[in-house]
Every structure is written in structure tokens, then in C-alpha cells.
C-alpha positions in Angstrom: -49.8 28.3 39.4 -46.1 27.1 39.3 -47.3 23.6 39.3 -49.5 21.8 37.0 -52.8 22.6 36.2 -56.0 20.6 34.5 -59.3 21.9 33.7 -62.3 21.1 35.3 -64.1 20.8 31.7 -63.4 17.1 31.2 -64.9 17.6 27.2 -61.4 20.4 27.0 -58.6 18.4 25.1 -56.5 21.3 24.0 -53.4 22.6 25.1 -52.4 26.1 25.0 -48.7 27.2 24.8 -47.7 30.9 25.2 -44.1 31.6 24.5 -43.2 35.0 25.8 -40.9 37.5 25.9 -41.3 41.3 26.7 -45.0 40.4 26.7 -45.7 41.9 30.2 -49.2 42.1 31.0 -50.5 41.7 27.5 -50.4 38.3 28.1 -52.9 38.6 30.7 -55.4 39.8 28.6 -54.7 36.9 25.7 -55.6 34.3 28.5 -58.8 35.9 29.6 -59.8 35.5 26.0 -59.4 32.0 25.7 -62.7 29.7 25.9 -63.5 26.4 28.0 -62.1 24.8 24.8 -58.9 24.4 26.3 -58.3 22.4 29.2 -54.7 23.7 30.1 -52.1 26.9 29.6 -48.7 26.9 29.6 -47.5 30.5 30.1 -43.5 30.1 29.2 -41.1 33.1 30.6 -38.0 32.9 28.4 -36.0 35.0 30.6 -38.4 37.9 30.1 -36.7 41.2 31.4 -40.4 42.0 31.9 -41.2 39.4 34.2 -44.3 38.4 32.7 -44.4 35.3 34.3 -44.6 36.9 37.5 -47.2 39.2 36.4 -48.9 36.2 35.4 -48.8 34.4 38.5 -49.5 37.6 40.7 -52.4 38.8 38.1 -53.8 35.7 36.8 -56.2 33.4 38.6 -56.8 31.3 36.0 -56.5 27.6 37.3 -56.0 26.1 33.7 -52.3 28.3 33.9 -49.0 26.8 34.7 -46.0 29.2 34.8 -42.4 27.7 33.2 -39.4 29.9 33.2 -36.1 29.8 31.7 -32.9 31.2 33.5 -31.2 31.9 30.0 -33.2 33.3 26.9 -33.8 30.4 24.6 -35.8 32.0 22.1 -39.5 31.5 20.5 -38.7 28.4 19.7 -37.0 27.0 23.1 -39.6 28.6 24.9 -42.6 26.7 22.3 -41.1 23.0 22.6 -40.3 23.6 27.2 -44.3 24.2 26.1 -44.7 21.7 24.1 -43.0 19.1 26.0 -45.1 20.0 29.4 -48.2 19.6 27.5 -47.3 15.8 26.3 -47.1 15.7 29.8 -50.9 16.1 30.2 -54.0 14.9 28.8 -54.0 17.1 26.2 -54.8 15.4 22.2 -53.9 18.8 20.4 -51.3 21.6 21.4 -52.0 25.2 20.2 -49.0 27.8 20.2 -50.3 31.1 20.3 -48.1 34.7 21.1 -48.4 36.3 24.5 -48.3 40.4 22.5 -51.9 40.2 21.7 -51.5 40.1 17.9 -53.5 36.3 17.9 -56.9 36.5 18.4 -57.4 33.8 21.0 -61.2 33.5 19.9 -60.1 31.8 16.4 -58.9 28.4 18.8 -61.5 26.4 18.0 -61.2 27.2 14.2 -57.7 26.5 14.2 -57.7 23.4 15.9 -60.9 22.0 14.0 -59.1 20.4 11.1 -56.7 18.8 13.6 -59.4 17.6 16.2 -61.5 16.1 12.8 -58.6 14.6 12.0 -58.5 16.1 8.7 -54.6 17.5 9.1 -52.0 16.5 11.7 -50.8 20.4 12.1 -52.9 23.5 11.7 -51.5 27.1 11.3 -52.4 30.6 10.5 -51.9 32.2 7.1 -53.0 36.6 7.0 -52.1 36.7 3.3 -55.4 34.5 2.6 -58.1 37.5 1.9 -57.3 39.7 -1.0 -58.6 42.8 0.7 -55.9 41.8 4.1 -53.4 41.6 1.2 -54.2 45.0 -0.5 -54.0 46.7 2.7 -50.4 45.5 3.2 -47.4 47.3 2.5 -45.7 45.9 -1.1 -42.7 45.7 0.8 -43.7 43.2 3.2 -45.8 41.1 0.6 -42.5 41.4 -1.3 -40.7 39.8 1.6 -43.3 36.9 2.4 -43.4 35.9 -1.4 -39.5 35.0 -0.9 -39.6 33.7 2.5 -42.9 31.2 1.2 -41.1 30.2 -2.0 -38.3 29.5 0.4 -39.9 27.7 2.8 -42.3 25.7 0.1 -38.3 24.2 -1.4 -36.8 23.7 2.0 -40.1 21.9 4.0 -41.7 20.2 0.7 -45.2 21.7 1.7 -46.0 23.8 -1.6 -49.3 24.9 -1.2 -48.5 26.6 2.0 -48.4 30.3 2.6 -47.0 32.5 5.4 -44.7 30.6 6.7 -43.4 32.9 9.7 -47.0 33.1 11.3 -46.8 31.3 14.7 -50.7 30.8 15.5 -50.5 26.8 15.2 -52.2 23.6 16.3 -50.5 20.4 16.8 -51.9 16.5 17.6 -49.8 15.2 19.9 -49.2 11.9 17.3 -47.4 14.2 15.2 -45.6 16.1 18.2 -44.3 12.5 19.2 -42.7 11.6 15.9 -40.7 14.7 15.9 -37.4 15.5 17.9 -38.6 18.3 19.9 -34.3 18.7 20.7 -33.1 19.5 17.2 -36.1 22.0 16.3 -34.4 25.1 15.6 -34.6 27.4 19.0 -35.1 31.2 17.7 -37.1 32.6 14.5 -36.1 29.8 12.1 -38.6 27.9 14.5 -41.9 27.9 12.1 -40.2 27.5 9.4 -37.6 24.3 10.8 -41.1 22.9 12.1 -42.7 22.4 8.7 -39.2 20.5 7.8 -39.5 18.2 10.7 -43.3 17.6 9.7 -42.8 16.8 6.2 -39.7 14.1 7.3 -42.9 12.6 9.6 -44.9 13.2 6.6 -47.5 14.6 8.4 -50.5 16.7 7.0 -50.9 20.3 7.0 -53.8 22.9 6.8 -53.8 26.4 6.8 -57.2 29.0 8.6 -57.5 32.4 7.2 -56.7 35.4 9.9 -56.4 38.6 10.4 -53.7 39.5 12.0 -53.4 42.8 14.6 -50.7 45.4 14.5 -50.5 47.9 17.0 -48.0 49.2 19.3 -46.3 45.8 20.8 -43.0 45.3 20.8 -41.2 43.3 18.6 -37.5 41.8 19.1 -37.7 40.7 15.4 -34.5 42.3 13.0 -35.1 41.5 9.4 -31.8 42.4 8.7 -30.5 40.2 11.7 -32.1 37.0 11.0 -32.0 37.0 7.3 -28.6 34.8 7.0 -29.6 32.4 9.7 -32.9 32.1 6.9 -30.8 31.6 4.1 -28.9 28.6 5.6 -31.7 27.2 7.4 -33.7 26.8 4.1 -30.4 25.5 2.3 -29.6 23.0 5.0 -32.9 22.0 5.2 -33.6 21.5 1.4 -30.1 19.3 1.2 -31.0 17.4 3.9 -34.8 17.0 2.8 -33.5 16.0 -0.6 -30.9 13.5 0.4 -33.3 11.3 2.8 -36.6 11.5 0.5 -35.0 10.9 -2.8 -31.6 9.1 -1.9 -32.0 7.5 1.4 -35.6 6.8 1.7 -35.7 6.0 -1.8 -34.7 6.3 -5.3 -37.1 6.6 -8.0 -37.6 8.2 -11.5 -37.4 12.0 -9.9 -34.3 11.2 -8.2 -32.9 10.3 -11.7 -34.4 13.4 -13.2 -33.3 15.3 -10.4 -29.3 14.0 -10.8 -29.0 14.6 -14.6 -30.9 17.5 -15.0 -28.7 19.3 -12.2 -25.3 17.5 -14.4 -26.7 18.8 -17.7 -27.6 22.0 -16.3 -23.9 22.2 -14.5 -22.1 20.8 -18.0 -23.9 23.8 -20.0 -23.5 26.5 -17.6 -19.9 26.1 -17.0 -18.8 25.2 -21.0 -20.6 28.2 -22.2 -19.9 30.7 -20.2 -15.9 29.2 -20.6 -16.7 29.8 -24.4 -18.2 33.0 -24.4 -15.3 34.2 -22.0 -12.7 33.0 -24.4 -14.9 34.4 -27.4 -14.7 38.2 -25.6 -10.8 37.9 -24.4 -10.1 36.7 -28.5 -12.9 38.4 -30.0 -13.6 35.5 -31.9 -17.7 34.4 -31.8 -18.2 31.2 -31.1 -18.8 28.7 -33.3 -22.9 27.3 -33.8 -22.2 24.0 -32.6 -20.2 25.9 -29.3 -23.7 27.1 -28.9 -25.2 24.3 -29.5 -23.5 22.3 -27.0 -23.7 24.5 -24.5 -27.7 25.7 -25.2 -28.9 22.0 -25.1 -27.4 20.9 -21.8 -29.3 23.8 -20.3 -32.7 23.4 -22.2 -32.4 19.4 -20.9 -31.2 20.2 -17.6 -34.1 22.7 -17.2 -36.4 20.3 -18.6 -35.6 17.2 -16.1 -35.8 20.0 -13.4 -39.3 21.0 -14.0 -40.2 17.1 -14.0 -38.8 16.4 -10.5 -40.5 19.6 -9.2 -43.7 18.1 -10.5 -43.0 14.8 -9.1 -42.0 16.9 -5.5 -45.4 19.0 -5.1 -47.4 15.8 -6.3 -45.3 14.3 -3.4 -46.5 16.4 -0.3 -48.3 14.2 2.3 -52.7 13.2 2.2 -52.9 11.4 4.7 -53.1 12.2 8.2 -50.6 10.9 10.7 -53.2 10.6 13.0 -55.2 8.1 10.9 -51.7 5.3 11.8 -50.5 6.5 15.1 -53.4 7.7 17.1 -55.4 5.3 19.2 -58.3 7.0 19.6 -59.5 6.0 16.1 -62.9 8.3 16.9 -61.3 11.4 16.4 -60.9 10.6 12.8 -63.0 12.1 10.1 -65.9 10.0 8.8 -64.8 10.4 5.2 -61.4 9.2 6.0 -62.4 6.2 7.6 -64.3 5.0 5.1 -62.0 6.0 2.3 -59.0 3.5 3.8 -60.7 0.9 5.7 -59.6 -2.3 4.3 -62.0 -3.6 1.1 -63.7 -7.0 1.1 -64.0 -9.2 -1.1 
């Protein structure tokens, strides 16, 4: 199982790719669970002190299952794209990440990848916060934290309407895969999150599938408290850099405008009043009405031309499938699609 395997279902196009590290044999019972749907699985040991991928190929006698390994620990995200890149390699139309600690139901495959293989979205992923009774079951604590990380993630990656942004159960098309450089995906946690960036510079669709996620006993190598500044300026980078080739490189528009003077307006208010209400409590002198005003209508303007380029940016995320340009196999793509941008005639 060290080499490359390919399913005997010649229907399977999907591509399974199961990152892991200190999965151990868990893993093995996340394969057995995955249907003829899937034509190959790429079990990825990222340095496991476990040795799962061992226990894979000494356990496992699953002919869809190809063992990679990694001499030095590259992460969840190293370990995904040595996955994804050996799946490119195959046959394979859509690519599936799914964790080797059994908290992914394996079963939900074929939901996940539906809106991918209907051509309906380019990229598919998981989102546990879509039931209200999962949600009121969750601690206020971590709803708490996933409202920041989503708001974060909606700025940085331009999708808006997307929730859960750390959940890892995801379906790719290869057509998106290949317009993104696999090489400059961040390597460790930032991984789902960096993703969506790269997606939206492809402009590539995305859908989310409700799921429930299971917490038991597995290990987890995850530290909020370690991870949380690598966040922080991931999401910055990526909402500089995501602003400066949409609105000033790839083009300039009426939001870039709004987007320029509202931040100077905003700036010019800020910074004159609160240098006049400083002065004001050093000389205890108030401040004049026009001070005020000068420094109140900036602001209110600023604010203003803000909120206009944040509508213009969520009416902005991408409709259209990549698939519907870049894939040749033009069958894959929903009928209502088809119809809806074949060329009119006269």
C-alpha cells in the first residue's frame, strides 16, 4: 500500500485525503467507513509519533489506500496539500479532506461532495454551528470564540455568508485545486482558513453541508492560546493583501474610492479629536462646537463610505462556479447552470 492505488469502481471519482497525526488506529476505523463512492485514499503520516501509517499499512487491506509519510512534522496543512497533490496525480475529479481522529463521519461523503460533483460550488465544507439545537448544546464559550474567528475569516477570505471556518471536512474539484498554489497554502492550523483566501483570489464558489460534529476522548494538538497570534496575522495579512489585488490591482472602481476616503475621513476625525479633547482635559478648556464639529463629521462620513464598500464587498463574493470555465468535462455541470449562461441567439 506504499504505492498507488485505484479503485476497481470505475463510476468512483473521489479522492479521499487523511491528514494525520497521533491518530493511531482511529484512522483505521474512519476508512472502513468510507463507501465505493471513492475511488482512492490517501492516508498522510506527518511524522506521527504514533506510527499510524504503519498501523495502516499492517492493519488495513483496503486496496483504495496509499500510505505517504513525512520525515519532519509539517502540520495539517502540509500533510493536506502532499494529499492533495498525490490525488491530482490520479483520476480523481473531486478531493475530500477528512480527519483521521474519528470526529468526521465518513458516511456524510457523498453529501459533502454533491454540490461539487453537480457542479453547483467549486469547494464544499462542513459547518456544526448550522442546527440551532447543535448550537444550544455548545458551550457559550466556544460559540463565543467561532463568532470572532467567522467574522475574521468572512473580512480576510471575502466569503461572508460562510460559517465555521476552522472545520476541516471539505471537498474540492480538482479545477479549483489547479488554480491555486498548493506551495504558499499556509502549512499548520491557519490552513482552512488561508484556503478560503486562496479560493476567493480564484474566485471560486463555495457551499457549506450541515454536520454534527463528535467529541469524545481523541486527542487533540490544538492550543487556543498558541495559535491565536498566528490567527491574528494571518487574517490581517490576508485582508491587506485581498484588498490590494481586488480593489487596486485587479481593479479600481467606486468601492475602492469609498473604501480610500472613508478610511482618510475616518483617520482625519479620529486623530483631530481625540488631539482636541486631550488638549481640552490638560487646559480644561471644552472644546469649541465647531472642534466638534470637525472632528464628528469626518467620522460620521468615514463610517458612512465604509458601510458602502462593505456592501459592495459581500455583493462581490463569487456565483459562478469555476468549474463552469475550466473543467472539460462540461457534463458534470448542473442543468440549471447550463442553461442560465449558454450563449443567447438572436
Amino acid at each position: 500500500m506504499t504505492s498507488q492505488s485505484a479503485s476497481n469502481n470505475t463510476e468512483a471519482n473521489v479522492a479521499v485525503v487523511i491528514p494525520c497525526y497521533r491518530s493511531g488506529d482511529l484512522v483505521l476505523s474512519v476508512i472502513e467507513k468510507i463507501g465505493p463512492e471513492v475511488g482512492w485514499i490517501f492516508v498522510v503520516d506527518d511524522d506521527c509519533p504514533l506510527k499510524t501509517g504503519d498501523q495502516v499499512e499492517d492493519q488495513c487491506k483496503d486496496s483504495r489506500v496509499t500510505v505517504l509519510r513525512h520525515t519532519e512534522n509539517q502540520g495539517v496543512g502540509g500533510a493536506t496539500v502532499t494529499g492533495y497533490k498525490a490525488a491530482l496525480q490520479t483520476a480523481a475529479r473531486i478531493m475530500v479532506k477528512i480527519d483521521g481522529d474519528g470526529q468526521m463521519d465518513p458516511g456524510l461523503i457523498p453529501l459533502l461532495a454533491r454540490p461539487v460533483s453537480e457542479g453547483l460550488a467549486d469547494y464544499s465544507k462542513g459547518n456544526r454551528f448550522y442546527n440551532v439545537h447543535d448550537v444550544a448544546t455548545m458551550p457559550a464559550v466556544r460559540l463565543f470564540g467561532n463568532a470572532v474567528l467567522s467574522f475574521l475569516t468572512k473580512l480576510s477570505s471575502g466569503y461572508w455568508q460562510l460559517f465555521d471556518p476552522t472545520n476541516g471536512y471539505t471537498a474540492v474539484h480538482r479545477s479549483a485545486l489547479e488554480m491555486i498554489e498548493l506551495d504558499f497554502v499556509a502549512r499548520r492550523y491557519f490552513f482552512e482558513s488561508d484556503m478560503l483566501y486562496n479560493l476567493y483570489q480564484a474566485r471560486a464558489v463555495v457551499r457549506e453541508m450541515p454536520m454534527k460534529a463528535v467529541y469524545e476522548d481523541e486527542p487533540s494538538s490544538l492550543k487556543p492560546g498558541r495559535v491565536i497570534g498566528t490567527f491574528l496575522r494571518g487574517h490581517l495579512r490576508n485582508l491587506m493583501r485581498r484588498i490590494g489585488y481586488n480593489y487596486f490591482i485587479r481593479g479600481f472602481s467606486a468601492a475602492s474610492m469609498a473604501l480610500v476616503v472613508g478610511m482618510g475621513l475616518m483617520s482625519f476625525g479620529l486623530v483631530y479629536g481625540g488631539y482636541h479633547w486631550w488638549q481640552s482635559a490638560v487646559t480644561a478648556t471644552p472644546a469649541s462646537a465647531g472642534t466638534v464639529m470637525m472632528a464628528a463629521l469626518p467620522v460620521m462620513l468615514g463610517v458612512h463610505l465604509l458601510i458602502s464598500w462593505l456592501n459592495f464587498d459581500i455583493a462581490s463574493e463569487p456565483r459562478l462556479p469555476l468549474q463552469y470555465y475550466l473543467d472539460q468535462d462540461r457534463t458534470s455541470i448542473a442543468p440549471e447552470l447550463q442553461s442560465a449562461h449558454a450563449p443567447k441567439r438572436n
